[in-house]
Backbone as JSON, one array per atom type, in Angstrom:
{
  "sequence": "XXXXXXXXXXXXXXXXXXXXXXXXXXXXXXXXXXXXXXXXXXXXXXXXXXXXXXXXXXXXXXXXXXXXXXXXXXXXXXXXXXXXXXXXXXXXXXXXXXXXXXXXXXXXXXXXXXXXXXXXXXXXXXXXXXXXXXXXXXXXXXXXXXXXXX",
  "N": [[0.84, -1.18, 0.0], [0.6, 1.9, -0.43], [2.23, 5.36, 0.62], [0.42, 7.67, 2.1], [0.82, 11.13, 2.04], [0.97, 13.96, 3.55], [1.19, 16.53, 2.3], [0.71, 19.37, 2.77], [1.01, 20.16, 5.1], [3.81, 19.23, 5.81], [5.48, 20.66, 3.69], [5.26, 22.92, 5.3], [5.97, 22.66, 7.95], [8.82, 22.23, 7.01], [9.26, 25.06, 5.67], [9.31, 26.18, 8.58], [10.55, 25.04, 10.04], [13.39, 25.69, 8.29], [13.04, 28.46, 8.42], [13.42, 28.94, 11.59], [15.66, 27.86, 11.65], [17.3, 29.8, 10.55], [16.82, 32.03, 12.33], [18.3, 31.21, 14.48], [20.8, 30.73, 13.83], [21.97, 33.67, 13.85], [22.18, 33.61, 16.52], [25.14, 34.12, 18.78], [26.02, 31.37, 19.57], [27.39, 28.25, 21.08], [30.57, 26.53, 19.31], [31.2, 23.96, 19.66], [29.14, 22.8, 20.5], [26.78, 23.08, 18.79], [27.57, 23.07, 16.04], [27.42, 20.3, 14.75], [24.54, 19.64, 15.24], [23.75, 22.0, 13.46], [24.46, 20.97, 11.04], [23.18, 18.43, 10.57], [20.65, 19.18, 10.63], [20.25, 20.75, 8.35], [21.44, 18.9, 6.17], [19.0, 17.21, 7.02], [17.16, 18.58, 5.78], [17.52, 19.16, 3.62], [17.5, 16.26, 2.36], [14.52, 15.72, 2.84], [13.53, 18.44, 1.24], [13.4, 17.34, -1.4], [12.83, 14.68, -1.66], [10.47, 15.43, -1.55], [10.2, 17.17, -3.83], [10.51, 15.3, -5.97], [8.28, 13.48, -5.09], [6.13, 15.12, -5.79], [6.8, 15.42, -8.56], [6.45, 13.13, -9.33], [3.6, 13.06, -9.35], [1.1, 13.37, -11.14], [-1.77, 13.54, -10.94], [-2.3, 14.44, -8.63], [-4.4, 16.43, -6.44], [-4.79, 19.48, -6.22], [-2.28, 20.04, -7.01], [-0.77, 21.85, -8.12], [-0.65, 24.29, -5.93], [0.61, 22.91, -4.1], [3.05, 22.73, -5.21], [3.84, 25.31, -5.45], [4.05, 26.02, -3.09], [6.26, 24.39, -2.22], [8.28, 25.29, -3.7], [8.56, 27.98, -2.99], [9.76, 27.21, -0.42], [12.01, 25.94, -0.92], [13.41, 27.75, -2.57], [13.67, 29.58, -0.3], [15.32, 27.53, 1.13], [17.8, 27.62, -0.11], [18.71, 30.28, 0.06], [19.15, 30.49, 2.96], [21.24, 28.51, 2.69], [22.79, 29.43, 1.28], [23.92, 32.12, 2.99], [25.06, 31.35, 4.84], [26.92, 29.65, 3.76], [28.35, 31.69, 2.28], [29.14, 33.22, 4.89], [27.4, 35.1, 5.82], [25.99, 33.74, 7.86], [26.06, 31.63, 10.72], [29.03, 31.87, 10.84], [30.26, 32.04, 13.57], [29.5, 29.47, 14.56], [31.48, 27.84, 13.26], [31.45, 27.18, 10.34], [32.53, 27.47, 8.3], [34.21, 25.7, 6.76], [32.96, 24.12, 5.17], [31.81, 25.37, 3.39], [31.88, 24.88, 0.55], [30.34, 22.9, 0.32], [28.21, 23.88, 0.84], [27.4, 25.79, -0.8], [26.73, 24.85, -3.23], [25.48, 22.49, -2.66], [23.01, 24.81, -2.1], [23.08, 25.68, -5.26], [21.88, 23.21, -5.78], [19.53, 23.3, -4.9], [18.04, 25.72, -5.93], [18.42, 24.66, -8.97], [16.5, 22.38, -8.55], [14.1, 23.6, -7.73], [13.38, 25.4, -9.88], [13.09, 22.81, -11.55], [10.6, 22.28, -10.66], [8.77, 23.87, -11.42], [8.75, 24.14, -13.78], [7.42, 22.12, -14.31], [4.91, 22.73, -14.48], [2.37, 25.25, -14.6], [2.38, 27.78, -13.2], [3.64, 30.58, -12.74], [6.03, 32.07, -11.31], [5.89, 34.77, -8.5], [6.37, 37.89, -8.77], [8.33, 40.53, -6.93], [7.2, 41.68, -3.77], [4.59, 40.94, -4.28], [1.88, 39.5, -2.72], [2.18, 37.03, -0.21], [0.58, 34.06, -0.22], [-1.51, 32.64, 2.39], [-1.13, 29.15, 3.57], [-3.69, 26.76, 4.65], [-2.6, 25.35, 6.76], [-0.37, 27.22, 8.1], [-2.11, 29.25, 8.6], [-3.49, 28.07, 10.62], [-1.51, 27.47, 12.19], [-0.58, 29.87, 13.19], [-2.8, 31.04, 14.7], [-3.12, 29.21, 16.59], [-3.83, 28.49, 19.66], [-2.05, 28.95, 22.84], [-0.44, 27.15, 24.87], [1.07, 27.92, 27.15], [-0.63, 29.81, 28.52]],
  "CA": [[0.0, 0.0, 0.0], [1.52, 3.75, -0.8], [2.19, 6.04, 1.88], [-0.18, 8.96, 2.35], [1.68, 12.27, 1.91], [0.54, 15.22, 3.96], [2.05, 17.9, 1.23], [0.47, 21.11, 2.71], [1.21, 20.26, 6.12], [5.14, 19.09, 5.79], [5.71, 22.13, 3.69], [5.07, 23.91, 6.34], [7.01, 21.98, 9.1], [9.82, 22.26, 6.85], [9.63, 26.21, 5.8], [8.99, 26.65, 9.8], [12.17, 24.96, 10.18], [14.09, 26.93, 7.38], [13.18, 29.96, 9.22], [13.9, 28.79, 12.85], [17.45, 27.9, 11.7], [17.98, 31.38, 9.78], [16.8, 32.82, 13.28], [19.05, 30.64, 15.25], [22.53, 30.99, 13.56], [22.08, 34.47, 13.92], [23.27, 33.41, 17.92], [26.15, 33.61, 19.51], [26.31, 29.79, 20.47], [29.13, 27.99, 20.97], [30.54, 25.83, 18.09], [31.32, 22.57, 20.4], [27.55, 22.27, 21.33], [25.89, 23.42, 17.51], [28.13, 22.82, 15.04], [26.93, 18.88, 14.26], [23.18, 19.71, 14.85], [23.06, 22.5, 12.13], [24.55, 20.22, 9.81], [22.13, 17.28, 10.31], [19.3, 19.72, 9.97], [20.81, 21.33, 7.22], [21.0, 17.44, 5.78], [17.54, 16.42, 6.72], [15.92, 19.61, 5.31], [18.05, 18.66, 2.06], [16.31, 15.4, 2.09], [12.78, 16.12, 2.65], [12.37, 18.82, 0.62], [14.35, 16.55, -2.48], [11.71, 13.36, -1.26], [8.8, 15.74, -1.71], [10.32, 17.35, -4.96], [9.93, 13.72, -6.17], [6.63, 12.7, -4.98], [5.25, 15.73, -6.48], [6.69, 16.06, -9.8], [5.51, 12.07, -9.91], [1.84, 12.68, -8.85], [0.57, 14.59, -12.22], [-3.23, 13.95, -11.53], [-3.17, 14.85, -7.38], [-5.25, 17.33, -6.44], [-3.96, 20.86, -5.46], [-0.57, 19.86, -7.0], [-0.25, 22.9, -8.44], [-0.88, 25.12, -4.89], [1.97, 22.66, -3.48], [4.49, 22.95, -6.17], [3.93, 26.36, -5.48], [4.67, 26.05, -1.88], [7.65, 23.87, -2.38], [8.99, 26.23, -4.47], [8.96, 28.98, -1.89], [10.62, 26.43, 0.64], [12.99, 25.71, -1.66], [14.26, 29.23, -2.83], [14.19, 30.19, 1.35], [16.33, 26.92, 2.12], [18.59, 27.87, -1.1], [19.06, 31.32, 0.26], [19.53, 30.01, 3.75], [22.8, 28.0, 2.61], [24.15, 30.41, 0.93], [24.41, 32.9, 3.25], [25.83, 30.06, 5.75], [28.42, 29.36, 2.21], [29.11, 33.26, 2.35], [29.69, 33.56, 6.04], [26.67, 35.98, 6.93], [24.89, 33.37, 8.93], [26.22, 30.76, 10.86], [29.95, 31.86, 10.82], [30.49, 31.7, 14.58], [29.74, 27.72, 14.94], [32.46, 27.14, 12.54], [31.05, 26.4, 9.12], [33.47, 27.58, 6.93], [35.29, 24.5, 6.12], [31.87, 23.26, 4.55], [31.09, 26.15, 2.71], [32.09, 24.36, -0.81], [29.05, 22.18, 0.37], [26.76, 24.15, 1.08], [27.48, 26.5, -2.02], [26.7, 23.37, -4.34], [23.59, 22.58, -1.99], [22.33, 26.26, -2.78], [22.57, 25.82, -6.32], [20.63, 21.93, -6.01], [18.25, 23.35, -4.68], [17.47, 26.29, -7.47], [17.75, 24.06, -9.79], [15.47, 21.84, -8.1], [13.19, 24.93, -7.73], [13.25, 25.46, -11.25], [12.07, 21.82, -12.24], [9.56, 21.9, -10.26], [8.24, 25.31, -11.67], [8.61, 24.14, -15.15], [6.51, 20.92, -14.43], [3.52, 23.69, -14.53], [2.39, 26.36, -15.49], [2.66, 28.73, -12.29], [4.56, 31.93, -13.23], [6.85, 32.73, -10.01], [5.3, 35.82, -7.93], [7.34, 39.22, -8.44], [8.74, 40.68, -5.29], [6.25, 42.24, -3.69], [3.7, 40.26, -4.63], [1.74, 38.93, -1.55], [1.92, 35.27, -0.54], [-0.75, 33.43, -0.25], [-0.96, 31.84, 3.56], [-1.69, 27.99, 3.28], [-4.68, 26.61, 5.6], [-1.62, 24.56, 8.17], [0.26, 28.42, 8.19], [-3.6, 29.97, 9.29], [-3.94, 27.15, 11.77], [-0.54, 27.91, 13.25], [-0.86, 31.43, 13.78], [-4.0, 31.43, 15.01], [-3.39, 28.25, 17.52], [-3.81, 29.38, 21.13], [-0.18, 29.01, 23.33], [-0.71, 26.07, 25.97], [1.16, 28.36, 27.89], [-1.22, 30.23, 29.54]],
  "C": [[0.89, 1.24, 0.0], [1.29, 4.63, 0.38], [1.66, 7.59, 1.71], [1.11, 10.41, 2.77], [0.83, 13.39, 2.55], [1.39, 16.78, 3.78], [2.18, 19.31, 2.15], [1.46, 21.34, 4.41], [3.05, 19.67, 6.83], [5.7, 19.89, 5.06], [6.08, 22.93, 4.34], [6.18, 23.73, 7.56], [8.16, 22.59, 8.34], [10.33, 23.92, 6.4], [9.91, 26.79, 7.45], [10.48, 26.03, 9.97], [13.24, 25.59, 9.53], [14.12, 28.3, 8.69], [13.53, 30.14, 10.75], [15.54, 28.53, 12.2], [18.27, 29.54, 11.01], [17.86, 32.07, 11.14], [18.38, 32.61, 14.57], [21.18, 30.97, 14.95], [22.72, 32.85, 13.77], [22.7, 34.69, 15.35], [24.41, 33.64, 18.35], [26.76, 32.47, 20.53], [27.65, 29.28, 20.35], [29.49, 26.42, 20.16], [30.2, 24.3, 18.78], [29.72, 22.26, 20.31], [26.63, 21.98, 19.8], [25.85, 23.2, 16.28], [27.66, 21.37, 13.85], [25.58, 19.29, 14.29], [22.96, 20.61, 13.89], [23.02, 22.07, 11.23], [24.11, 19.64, 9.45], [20.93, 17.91, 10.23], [19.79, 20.28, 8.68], [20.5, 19.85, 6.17], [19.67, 17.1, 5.83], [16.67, 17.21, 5.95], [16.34, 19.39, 3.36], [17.62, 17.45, 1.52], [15.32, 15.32, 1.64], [12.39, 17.11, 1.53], [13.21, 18.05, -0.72], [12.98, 15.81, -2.47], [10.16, 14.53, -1.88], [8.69, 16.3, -3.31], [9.63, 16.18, -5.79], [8.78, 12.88, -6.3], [6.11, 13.87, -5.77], [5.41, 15.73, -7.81], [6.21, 14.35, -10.22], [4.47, 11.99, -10.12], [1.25, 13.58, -9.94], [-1.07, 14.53, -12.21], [-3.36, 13.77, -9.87], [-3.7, 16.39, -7.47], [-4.79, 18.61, -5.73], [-2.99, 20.83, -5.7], [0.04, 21.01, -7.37], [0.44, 24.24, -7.23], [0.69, 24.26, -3.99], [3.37, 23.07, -3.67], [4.5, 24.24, -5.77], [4.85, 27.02, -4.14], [6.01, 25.62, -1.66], [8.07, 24.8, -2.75], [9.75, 26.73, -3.63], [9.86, 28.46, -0.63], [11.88, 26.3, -0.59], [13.93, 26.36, -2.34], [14.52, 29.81, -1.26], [15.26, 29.05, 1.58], [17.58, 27.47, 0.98], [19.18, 28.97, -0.62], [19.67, 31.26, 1.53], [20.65, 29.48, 3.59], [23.49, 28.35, 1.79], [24.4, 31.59, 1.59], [25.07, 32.25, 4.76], [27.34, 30.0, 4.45], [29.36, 30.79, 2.76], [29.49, 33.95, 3.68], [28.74, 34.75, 6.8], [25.92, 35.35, 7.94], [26.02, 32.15, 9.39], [27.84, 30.29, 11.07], [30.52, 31.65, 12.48], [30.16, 30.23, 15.11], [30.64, 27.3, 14.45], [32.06, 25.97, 10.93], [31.22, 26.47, 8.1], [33.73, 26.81, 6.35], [33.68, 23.6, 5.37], [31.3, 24.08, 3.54], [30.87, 25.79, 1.38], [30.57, 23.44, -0.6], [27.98, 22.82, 0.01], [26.25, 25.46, -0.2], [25.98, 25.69, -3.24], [25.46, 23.01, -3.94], [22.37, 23.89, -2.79], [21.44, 26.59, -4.37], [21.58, 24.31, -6.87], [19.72, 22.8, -6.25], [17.44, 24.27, -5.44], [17.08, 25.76, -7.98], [16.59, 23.11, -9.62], [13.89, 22.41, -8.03], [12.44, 24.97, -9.15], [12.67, 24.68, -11.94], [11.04, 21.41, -12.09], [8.53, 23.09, -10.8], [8.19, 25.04, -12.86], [7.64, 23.61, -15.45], [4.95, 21.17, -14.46], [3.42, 24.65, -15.27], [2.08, 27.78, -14.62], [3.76, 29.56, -12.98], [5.0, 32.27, -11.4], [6.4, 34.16, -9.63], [6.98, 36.89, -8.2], [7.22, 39.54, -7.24], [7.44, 41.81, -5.35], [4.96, 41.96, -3.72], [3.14, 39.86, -2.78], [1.64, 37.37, -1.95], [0.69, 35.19, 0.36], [-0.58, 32.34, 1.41], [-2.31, 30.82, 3.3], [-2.61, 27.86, 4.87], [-3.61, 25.94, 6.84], [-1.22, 26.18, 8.63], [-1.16, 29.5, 9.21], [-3.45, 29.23, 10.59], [-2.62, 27.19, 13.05], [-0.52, 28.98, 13.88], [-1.78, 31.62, 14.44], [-3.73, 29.72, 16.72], [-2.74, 29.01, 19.04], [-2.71, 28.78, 21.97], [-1.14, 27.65, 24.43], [0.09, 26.82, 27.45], [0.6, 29.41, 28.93], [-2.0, 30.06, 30.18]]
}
């Protein structure tokens, strides 16, 4: 049996992670402690969104594929931009992640191109800057979910 894909809602997980690690290297942590966990998120987020590239540009008659691809996308130009300014030393230079930068360069430009094939595989036209985005129903449901902390 095939394994149910929850597109809109791992999207999301994984831009929400993008943007917690762009917040995070901005730290002053200390390399010993951080250095290995950015990398294995850095890795798993290079995974997943690859795996979902994949399932989507296979699935040509699911439903909303277009509204995903769309979403991917946008994950996929933020993690792109994300490891290159880790490559270029504005983020992430105090854990010590120079000596990987040739990686994460090369990552950067996967993931464009990755961007790109998934943008071809339609017929979405990429939003000009400025443009507003469009917030998915998981993105509503986060913002709006009440804190357990009080």
């Amino acid at each position: 049996m095939g394994q149910w894909i929850h597109y809109e809602a791992d999207i999301f997980f994984l831009m929400d992670t993008i943007h917690l690690l762009k917040r995070n290297l901005a730290l002053e942590v200390d390399a010993a402690y951080f250095s290995e966990k950015v990398l294995d998120e850095i890795r798993f987020l290079d995974e997943r969104l690859s795996g979902l590239s994949s399932a989507l540009l296979s699935s040509t008659f699911l439903l909303d594929r277009n509204r995903y691809i769309r979403f991917l996308y946008k994950t996929q130009i933020a993690f792109s931009e994300l490891v290159n300014a880790i490559a270029d030393g504005t983020l992430g230079s105090q854990i010590g992640l120079s000596p990987h930068s040739d990686y994460f360069q090369e990552l950067g430009l996967k993931k464009k191109n990755e961007a790109a094939v998934l943008l071809a595989s339609t017929d979405i036209v990429p939003e000009a800057d400025g443009d507003v985005d469009q917030i998915s129903s998981e993105e509503f449901k986060y913002l709006f979910m009440e804190s357990n902390d009080t």
